[in-house]
C-alpha positions as CSV (number, residue, x, y, z in Angstrom):
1,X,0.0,0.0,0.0
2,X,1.0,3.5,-0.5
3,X,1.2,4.8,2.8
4,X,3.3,1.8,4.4
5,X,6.3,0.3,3.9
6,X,7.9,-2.9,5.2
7,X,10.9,-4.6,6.7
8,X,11.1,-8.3,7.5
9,X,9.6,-7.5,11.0
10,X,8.3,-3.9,11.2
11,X,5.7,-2.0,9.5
12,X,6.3,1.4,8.9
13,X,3.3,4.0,8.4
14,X,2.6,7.4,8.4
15,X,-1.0,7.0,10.0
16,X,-1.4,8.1,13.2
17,X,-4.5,7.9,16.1
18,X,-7.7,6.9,14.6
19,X,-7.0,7.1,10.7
20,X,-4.6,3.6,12.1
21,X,-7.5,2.2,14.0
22,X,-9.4,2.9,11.2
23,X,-7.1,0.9,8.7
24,X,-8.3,-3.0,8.7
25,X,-4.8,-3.9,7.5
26,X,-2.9,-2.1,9.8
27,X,-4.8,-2.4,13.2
28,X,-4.3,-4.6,16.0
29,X,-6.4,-3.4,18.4
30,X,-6.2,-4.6,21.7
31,X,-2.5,-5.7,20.5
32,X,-0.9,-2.5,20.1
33,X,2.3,-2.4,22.5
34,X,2.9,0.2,25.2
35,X,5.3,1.4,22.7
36,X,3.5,1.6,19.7
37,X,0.2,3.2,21.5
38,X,3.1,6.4,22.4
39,X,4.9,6.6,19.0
40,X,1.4,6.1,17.0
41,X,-0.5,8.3,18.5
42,X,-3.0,5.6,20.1
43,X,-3.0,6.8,23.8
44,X,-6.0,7.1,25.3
45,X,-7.7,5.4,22.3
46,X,-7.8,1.8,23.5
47,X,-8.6,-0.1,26.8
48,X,-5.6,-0.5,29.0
49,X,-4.8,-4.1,28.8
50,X,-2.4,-5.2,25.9
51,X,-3.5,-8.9,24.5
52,X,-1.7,-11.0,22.3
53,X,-3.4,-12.2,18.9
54,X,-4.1,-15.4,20.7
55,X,-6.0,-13.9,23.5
56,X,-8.1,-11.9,21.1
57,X,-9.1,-14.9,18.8
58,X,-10.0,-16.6,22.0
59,X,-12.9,-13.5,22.7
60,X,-13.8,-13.5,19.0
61,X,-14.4,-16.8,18.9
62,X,-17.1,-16.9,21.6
63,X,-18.4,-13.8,20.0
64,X,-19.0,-16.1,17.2
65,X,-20.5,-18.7,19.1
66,X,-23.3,-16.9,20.6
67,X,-24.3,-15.6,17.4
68,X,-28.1,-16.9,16.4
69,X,-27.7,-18.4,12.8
70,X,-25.4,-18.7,10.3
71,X,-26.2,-15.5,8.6
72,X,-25.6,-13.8,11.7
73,X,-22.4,-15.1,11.8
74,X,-21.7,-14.2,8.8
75,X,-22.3,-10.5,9.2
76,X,-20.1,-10.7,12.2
77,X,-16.8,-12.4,11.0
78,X,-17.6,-9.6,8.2
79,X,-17.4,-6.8,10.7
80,X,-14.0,-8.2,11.7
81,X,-12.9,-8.4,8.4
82,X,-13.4,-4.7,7.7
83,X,-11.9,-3.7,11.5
84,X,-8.7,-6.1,11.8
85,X,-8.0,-8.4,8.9
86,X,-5.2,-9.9,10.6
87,X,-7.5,-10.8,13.1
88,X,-10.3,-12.1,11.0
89,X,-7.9,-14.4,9.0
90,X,-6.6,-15.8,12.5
91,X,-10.1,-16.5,14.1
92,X,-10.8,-18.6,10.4
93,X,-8.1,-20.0,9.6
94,X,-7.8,-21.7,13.2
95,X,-11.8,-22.6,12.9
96,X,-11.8,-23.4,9.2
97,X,-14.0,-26.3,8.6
98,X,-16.9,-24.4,10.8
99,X,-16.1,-21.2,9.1
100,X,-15.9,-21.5,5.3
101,X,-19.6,-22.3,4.9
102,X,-19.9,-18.9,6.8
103,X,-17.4,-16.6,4.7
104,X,-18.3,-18.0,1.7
105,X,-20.4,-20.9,0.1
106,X,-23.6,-21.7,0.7
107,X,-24.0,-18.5,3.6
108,X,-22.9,-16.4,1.1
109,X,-25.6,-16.6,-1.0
110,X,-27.7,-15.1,1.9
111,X,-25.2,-12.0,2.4
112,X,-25.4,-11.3,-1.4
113,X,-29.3,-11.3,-1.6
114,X,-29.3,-8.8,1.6
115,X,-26.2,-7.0,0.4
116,X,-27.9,-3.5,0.2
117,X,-30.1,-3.7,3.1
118,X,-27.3,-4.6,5.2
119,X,-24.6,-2.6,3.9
120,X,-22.0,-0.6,6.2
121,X,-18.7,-0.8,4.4
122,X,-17.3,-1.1,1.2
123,X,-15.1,-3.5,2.2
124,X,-12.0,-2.0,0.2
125,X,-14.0,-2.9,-3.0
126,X,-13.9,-1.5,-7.0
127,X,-17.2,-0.6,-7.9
128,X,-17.2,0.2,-12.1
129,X,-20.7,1.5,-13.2
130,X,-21.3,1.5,-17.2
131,X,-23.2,4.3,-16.5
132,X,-20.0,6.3,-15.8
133,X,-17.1,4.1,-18.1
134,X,-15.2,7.6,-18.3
135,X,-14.2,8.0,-15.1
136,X,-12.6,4.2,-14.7
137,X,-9.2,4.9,-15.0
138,X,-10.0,7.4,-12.6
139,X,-11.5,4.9,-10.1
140,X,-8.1,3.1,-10.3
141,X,-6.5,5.9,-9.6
142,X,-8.5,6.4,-6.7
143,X,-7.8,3.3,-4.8
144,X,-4.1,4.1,-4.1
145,X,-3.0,1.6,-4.4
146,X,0.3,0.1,-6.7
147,X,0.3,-3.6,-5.5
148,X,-2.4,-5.7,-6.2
149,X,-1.8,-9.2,-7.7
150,X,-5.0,-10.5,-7.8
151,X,-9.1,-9.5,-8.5
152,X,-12.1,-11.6,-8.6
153,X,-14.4,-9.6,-11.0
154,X,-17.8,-10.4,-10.8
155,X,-20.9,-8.9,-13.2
156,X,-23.4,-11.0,-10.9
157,X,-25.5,-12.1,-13.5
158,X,-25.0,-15.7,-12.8
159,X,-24.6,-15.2,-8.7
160,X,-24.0,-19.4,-7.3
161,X,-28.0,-20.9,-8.1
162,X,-29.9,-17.7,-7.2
163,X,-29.3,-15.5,-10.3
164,X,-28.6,-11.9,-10.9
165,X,-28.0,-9.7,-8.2
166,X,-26.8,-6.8,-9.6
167,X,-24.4,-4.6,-8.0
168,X,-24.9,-7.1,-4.7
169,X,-23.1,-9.9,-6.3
170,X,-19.3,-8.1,-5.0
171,X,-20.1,-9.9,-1.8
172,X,-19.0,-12.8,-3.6
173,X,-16.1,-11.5,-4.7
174,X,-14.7,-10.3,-1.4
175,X,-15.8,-13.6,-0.2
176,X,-14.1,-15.7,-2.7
177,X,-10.7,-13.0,-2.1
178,X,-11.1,-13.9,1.9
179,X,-10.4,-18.0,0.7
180,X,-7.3,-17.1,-1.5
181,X,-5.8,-15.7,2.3
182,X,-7.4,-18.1,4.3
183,X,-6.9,-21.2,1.6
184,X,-3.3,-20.6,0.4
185,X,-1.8,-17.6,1.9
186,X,-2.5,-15.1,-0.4
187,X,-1.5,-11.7,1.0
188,X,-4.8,-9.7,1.7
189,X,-3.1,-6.2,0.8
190,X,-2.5,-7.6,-2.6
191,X,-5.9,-8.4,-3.8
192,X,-9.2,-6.4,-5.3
193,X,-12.5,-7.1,-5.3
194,X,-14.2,-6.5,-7.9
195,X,-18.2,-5.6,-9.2
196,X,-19.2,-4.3,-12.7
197,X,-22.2,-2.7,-12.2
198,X,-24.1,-3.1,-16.2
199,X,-27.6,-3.3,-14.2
200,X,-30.3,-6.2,-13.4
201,X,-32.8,-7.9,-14.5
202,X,-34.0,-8.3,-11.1
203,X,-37.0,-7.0,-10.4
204,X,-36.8,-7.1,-6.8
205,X,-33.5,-5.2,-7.0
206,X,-35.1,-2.6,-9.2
207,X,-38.1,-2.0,-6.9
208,X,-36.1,-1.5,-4.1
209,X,-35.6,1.2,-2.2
210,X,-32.4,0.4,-0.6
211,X,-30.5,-1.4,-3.7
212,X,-27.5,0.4,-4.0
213,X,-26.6,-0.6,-7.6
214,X,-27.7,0.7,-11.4
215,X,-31.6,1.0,-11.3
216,X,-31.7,-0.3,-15.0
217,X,-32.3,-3.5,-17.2
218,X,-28.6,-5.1,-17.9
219,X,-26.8,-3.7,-20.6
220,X,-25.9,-6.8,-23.1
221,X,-24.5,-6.8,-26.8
222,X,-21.7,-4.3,-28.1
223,X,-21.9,-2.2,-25.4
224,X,-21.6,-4.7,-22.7
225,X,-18.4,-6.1,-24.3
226,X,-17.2,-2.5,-25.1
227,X,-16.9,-2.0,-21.3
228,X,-15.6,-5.6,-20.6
229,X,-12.3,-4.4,-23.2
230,X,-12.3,-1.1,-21.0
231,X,-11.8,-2.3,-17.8
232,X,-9.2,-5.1,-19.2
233,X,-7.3,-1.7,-20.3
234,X,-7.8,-0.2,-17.5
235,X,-6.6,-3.1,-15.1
236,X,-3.4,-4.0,-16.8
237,X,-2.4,-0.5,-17.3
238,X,-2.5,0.1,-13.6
239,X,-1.4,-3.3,-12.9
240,X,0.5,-4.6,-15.5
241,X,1.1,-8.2,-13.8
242,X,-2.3,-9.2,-11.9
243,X,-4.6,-12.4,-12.5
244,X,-8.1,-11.7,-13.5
245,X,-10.1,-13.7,-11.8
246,X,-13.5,-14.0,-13.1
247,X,-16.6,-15.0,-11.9
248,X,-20.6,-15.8,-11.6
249,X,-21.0,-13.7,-15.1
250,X,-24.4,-15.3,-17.6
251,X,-23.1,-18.5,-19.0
252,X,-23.0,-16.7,-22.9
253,X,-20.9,-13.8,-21.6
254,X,-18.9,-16.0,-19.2
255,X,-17.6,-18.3,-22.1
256,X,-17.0,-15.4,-24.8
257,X,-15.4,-12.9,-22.2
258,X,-12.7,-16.5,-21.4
259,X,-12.7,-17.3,-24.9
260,X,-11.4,-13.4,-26.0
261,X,-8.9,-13.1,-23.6
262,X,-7.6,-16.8,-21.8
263,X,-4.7,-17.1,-24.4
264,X,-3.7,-13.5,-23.9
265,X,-3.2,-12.3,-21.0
266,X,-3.5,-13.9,-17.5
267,X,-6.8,-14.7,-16.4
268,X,-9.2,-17.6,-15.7
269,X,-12.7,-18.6,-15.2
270,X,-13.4,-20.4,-11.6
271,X,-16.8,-21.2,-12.9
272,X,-16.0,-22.7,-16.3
273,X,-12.3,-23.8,-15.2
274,X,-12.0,-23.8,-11.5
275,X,-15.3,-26.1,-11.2
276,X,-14.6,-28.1,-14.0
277,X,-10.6,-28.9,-12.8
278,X,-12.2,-29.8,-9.3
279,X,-14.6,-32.2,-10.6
280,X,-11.4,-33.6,-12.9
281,X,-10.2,-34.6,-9.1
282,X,-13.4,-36.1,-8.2
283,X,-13.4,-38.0,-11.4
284,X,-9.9,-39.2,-10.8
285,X,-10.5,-40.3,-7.5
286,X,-13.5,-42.0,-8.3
287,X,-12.0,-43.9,-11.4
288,X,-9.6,-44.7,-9.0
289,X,-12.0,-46.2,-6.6
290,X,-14.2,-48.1,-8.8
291,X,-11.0,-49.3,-10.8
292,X,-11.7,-48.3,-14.0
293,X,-10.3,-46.1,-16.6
294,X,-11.3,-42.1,-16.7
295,X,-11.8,-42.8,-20.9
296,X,-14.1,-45.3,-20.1
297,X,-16.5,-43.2,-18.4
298,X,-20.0,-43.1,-19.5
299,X,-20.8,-39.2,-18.0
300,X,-24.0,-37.7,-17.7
301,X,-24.2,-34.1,-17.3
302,X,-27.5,-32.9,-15.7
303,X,-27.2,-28.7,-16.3
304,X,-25.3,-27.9,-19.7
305,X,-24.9,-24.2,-18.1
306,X,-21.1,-22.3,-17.6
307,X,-20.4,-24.8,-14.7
308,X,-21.6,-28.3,-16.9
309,X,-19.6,-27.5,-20.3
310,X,-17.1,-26.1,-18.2
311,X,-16.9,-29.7,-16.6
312,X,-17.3,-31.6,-19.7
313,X,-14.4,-29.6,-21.1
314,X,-12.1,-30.3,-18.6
315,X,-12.8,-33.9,-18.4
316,X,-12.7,-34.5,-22.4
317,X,-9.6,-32.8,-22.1
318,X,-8.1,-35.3,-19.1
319,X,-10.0,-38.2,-21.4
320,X,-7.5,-37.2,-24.3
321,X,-5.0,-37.4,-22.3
322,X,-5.6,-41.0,-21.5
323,X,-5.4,-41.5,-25.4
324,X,-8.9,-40.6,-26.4
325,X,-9.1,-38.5,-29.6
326,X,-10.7,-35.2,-29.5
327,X,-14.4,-37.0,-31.3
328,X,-14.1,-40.0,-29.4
329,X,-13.6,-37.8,-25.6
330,X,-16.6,-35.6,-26.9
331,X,-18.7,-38.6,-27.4
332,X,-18.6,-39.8,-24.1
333,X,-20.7,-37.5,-22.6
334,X,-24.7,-36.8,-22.5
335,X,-25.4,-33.2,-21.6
336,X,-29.0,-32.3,-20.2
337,X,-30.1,-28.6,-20.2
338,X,-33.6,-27.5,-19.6
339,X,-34.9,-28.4,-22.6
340,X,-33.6,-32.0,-22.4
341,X,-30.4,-33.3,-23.9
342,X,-28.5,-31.7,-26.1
343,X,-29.6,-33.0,-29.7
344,X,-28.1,-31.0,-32.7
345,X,-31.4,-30.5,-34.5
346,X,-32.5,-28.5,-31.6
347,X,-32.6,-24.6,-31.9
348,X,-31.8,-23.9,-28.7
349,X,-28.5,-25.1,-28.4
350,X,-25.7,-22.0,-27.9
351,X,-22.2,-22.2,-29.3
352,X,-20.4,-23.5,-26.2
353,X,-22.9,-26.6,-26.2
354,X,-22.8,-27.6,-30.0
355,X,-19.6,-29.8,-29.5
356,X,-21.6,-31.7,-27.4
357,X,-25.0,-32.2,-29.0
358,X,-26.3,-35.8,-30.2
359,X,-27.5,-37.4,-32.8
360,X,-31.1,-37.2,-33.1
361,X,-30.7,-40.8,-34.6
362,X,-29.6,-42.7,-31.5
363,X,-32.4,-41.4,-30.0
364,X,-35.2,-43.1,-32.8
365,X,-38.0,-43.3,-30.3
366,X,-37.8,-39.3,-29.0
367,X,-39.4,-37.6,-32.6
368,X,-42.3,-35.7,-30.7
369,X,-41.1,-35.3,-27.1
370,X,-37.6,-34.1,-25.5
371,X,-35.0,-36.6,-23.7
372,X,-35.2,-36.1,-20.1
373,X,-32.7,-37.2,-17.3
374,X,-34.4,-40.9,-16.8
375,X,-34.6,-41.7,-20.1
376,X,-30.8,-41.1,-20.8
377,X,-30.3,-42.7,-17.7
378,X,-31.7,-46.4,-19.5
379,X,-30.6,-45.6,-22.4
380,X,-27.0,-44.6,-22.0
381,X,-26.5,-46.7,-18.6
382,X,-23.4,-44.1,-17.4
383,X,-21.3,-44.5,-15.1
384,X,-20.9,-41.1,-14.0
385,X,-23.9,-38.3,-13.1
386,X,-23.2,-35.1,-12.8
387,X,-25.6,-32.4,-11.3
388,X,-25.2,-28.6,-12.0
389,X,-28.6,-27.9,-13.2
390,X,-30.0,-26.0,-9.6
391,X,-32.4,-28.1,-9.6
392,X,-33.3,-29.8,-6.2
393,X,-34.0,-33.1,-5.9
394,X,-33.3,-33.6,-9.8
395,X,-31.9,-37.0,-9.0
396,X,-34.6,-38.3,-8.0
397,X,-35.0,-42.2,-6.4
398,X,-36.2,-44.0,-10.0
399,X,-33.3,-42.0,-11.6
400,X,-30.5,-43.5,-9.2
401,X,-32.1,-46.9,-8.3
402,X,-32.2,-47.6,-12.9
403,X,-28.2,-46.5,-12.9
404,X,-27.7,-48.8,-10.3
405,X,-29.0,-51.4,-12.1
406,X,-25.9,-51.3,-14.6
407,X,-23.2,-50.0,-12.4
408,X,-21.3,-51.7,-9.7
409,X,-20.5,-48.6,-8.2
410,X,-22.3,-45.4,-9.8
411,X,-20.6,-42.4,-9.6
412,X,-23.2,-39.8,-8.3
413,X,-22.2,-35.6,-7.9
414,X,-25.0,-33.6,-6.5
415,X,-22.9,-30.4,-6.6
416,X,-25.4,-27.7,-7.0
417,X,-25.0,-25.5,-4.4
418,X,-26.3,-23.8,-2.2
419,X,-27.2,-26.8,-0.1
420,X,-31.0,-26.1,-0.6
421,X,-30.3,-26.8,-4.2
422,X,-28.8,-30.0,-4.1
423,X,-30.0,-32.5,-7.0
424,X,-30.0,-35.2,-3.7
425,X,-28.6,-35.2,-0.8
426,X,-26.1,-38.3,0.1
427,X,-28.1,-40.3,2.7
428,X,-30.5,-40.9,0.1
429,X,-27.9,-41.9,-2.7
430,X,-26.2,-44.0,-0.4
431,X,-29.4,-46.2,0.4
432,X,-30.6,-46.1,-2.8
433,X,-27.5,-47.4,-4.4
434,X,-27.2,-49.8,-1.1
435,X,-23.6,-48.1,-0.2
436,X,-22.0,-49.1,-4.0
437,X,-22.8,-45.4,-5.1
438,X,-19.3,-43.2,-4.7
439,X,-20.6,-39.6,-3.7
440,X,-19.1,-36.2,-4.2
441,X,-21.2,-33.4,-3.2
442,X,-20.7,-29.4,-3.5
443,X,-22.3,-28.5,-0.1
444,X,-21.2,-29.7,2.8
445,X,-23.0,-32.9,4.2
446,X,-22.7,-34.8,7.1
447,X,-21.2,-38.1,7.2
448,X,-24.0,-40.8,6.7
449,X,-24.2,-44.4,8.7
450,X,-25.1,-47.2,6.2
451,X,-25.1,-51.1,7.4
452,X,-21.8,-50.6,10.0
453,X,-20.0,-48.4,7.6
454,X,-19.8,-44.7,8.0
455,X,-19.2,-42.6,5.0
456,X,-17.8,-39.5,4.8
457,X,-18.9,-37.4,1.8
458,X,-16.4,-35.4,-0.1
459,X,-17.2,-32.1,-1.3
460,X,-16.5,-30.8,-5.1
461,X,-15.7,-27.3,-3.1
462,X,-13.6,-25.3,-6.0
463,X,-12.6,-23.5,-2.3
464,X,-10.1,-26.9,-2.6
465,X,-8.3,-25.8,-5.8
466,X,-8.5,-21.9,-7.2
467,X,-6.4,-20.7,-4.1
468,X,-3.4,-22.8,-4.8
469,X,-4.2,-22.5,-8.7
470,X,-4.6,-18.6,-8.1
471,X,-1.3,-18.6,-6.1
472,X,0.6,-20.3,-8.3
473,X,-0.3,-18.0,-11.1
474,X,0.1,-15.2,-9.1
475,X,4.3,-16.3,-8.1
476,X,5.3,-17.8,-11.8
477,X,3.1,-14.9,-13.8
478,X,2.9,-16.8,-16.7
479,X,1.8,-15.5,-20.0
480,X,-1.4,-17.1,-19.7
481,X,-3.3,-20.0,-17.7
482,X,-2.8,-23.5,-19.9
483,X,-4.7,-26.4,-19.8
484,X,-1.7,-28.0,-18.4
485,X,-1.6,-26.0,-15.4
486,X,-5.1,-26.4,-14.7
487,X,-4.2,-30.5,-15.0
488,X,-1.3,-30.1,-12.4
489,X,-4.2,-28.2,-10.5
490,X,-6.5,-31.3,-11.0
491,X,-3.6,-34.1,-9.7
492,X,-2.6,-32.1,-6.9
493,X,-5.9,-32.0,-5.2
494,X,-6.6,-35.8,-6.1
495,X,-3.0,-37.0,-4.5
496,X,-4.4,-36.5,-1.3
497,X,-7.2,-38.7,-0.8
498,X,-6.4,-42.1,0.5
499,X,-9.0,-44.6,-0.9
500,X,-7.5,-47.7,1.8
501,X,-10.8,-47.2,4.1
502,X,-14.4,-48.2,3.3
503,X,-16.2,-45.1,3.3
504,X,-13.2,-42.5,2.7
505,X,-14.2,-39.0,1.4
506,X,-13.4,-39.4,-2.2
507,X,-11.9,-35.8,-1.8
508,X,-9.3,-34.2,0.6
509,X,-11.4,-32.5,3.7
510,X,-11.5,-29.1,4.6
511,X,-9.3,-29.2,7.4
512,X,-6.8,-30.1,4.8
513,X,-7.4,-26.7,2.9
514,X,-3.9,-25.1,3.4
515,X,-2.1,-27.8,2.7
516,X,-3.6,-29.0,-0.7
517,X,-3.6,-25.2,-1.9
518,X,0.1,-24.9,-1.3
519,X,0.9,-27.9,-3.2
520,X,-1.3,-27.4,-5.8
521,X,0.4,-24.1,-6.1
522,X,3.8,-25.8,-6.5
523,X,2.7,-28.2,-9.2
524,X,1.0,-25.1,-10.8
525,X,4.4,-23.2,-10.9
526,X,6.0,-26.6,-12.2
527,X,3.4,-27.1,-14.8
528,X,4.3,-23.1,-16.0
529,X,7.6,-23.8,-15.9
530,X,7.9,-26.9,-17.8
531,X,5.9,-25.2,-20.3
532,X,8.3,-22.1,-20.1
533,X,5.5,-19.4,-19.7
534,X,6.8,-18.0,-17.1
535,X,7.5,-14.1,-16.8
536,X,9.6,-14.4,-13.3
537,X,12.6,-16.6,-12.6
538,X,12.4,-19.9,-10.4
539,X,15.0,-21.7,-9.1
540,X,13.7,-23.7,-5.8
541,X,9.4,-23.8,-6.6
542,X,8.6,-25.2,-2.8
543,X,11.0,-22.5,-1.2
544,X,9.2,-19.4,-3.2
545,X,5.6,-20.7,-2.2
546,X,6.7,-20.3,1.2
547,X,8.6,-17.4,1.4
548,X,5.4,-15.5,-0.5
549,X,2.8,-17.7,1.9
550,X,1.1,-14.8,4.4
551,X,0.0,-15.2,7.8
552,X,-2.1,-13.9,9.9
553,X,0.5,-12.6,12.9
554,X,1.0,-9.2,13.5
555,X,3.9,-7.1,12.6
556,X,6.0,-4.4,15.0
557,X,3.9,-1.4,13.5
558,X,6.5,2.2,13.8
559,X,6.1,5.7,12.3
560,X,7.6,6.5,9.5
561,X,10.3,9.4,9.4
């Protein structure tokens, strides 16, 4: 930031009193020293006692506790966030598997639908308005700041499984900037959140009093992607080096925004990549588990939007890898969208779905009706369903009990989210399938007691891979994310589960969260490397990651001369 500067060990600033209180990167609170309160001009401004972080995640941590619901809790570890964010990422990362379904998915959902009503802070976010594209160099400007390495940019039309929320939707992208820190150490001064405000089609949103967003319809067409190639422009010329990160745009502007600009500068999708390389790990692990062969997969995909081709993508891809050709990975998948599967005779199909659109002659007996879920389902007999759609309880008892029939052990993945949009929910698959189904969810879920054997349910939670995947990117700067980095991405996250136990989660747990994003950022860094896109110089990949890993501890904090 522009008014600090560091040593190994001491901060130096030229805030003083309140305006450092007032700073979330900066204060400590209750942990100011005796010293510092003198030089820093804090005396008088803070109870007497002096506490070390420890002592205050101890209080903040009750504080949570006694909090009423989840949302609740939410709107309190975001309070903390904007007063000490030290502090914040300490009470997390120590309580992580209780906390991430509170900072970010499936609370979150909740804190972007009552965004406005509830606002209080910015939260050190970028808002761009359409409605005022010449002054967007100038909002740059205005942020003072000259470091940032990484932003999650968000137009919210495609907000998790609840829509467009308009100017509401940068909750999510502070939210899914709080897991790059609290995941794989991303430093929090280095990264910007991100909403471009082109309107809503949210009625609600447009008839409310308190939104805080454009009060128009969205802006789509030329002009849309007019301001798209502005603030590209915009960002690189203030920072040069930083990974756009996008996310929860509409499923037609999502791919053709990736599609203009993934082989040109560096930037990635979470929804179209980041889901589809974390359900690569699921597929893996599965393979693994049912001993087969990821090119012999017979994959249904129930919800052809951004987050279904996105998956079908990335597993064609890891199919072709295995040997398949480009036709013959393509054609191992059955993609469902609203209007049944994908046939190409349909006129509904958009360009990202075409490569994966049937024949309408395998399908003889479907002239006057569309091909829904159960039908491909005895049809096809897959291996593998997939659920994206939204949809709950998609997967629906007849559905799973007829892939049983021709499957030792279906692969199931329910990973709609948030949990109240589940296409099942695992107790139900497991009985159903009479423990042989192999479940991956993208909620959390409790483990599930079936005839002796407990089984833990993995969850598809992208929270698993885009830290490390980010990081990675973020150290190396490559010229671009490839395909093979997102594979190392994939691997990494699969290495740790350990299929030797009956009921295993068939990906790693949350409480493993730091660990797999720090190694999936060293094979991302390898991956760039091998590939020689790399803009910085590596000699020792493990010893960089953690010498640019941030934690939460507090720094000596002086004044500078």
């Amino acid at each position: 930031m522009s008014n600090i500067s560091t040593d190994k060990k001491t901060v130096h600033t030229k805030l003083r009193g309140r305006e450092l209180l007032n700073n979330p990167l900066l204060n400590k609170g209750t942990a100011f020293s005796k010293k510092e309160r003198e030089s820093l001009g804090l005396a008088g401004l803070l109870p007497s006692q002096v506490e070390d972080i420890e002592k205050q995640e101890d209080r903040c941590y009750k504080q949570f506790l006694s909090k009423p619901d989840n949302f609740s809790k939410h709107l309190y570890l975001m309070g903390l966030y904007d007063l000490n964010r030290t502090l914040f990422y300490k009470v997390v990362t120590s309580h992580i598997k209780e906390m991430l379904p509170i900072i970010y998915t499936p609370t979150i959902g909740t804190g972007v639908k009552k965004y406005s009503e509830e606002f209080k802070s910015p939260l050190d976010s970028l808002y761009l308005s359409i409605d005022d594209k010449g002054n967007m160099e100038k909002a740059f400007d205005n942020l003072n700041e000259d470091d940032i390495e990484v932003m999650v940019i968000t137009d919210s039309q495609g907000i998790l499984g609840i829509g467009d929320w308009g100017v509401n939707g940068v909750d999510i992208s502070i939210g899914k900037l709080a897991v790059y820190t609290a995941a794989a150490g991303v430093d929090p001064s280095k990264v910007l959140p991100v909403v471009l405000d082109v309107g809503t089609d949210n009625k609600e949103l447009l008839e409310s009093e308190l939104y805080l967003g454009n009060r128009h319809v969205r802006v789509q067409g030329k002009e849309y992607y007019d301001f798209i190639d502005q603030f590209v422009k915009a960002a690189l010329k203030k920072f040069p080096k930083v990974l756009i990160h996008w996310e929860d745009f509409g499923r037609e502007n999502a791919h053709k925004v990736l599609e203009k600009y993934k082989d040109k500068i560096l930037t990635f999708n979470d929804d179209i990549q980041g889901t589809g390389a974390m359900i690569v790990s699921a597929v893996m692990s599965m393979s693994k588990a049912s001993n087969t062969l990821l090119k012999d997969q017979k994959i249904v995909i129930f919800g052809a939007g951004t987050a279904g081709i996105g998956i079908a993508n990335q597993i064609s891809s890891a199919m072709e890898r295995e040997g398949l050709s480009k036709e013959e990975a393509k054609n191992r998948f059955w993609c469902i969208d609203r209007y049944g599967l994908l046939i190409e005779d349909m006129d509904t199909l958009t360009d990202f779905q075409k490569p994966y659109a049937r024949k309408r002659s395998e399908f003889g007996d479907f002239k006057d009706r569309n091909v829904e879920l159960l039908d491909v389902v005895k049809i096809v007999k897959p291996t593998m369903l997939i659920g994206c759609s939204g949809v709950a309880g998609a997967f629906k008892e007849e559905v799973i009990r007829e892939m049983a029939k021709g499957v030792e052990n279906p692969a199931i993945m329910p990973i709609s989210n948030p949990t109240s949009l589940a296409e099942a929910v695992p107790k139900d698959l497991i009985e159903w399938t009479e423990g042989k189904g192999l479940i991956v969810t993208g909620s959390p879920f409790e483990p599930v007691e079936y005839k002796g054997t407990t089984y833990k349910i993995g969850q598809a939670n992208n929270a698993l891979l885009f830290p490390g995947l980010g990081f990675g990117a973020m150290i190396a700067k490559p010229r671009y994310v490839s395909e093979k980095m997102l594979e190392a991405s994939s691997k990494a996250v699969a290495e740790f589960v350990d299929l030797s136990e009956k009921g295993a989660p068939l990906l790693p747990e949350v409480e493993m969260l730091h660990q797999v994003s720090q190694a999936v950022a060293v094979k991302v860094i390898e991956a760039a490397l091998e590939e020689g896109i790399n803009t910085v110089e590596i000699k020792d990949v493990k010893k960089v990651v953690s010498d640019e890993t941030w934690y939460p501890e507090y720094y000596d904090i002086a004044p500078e001369d």
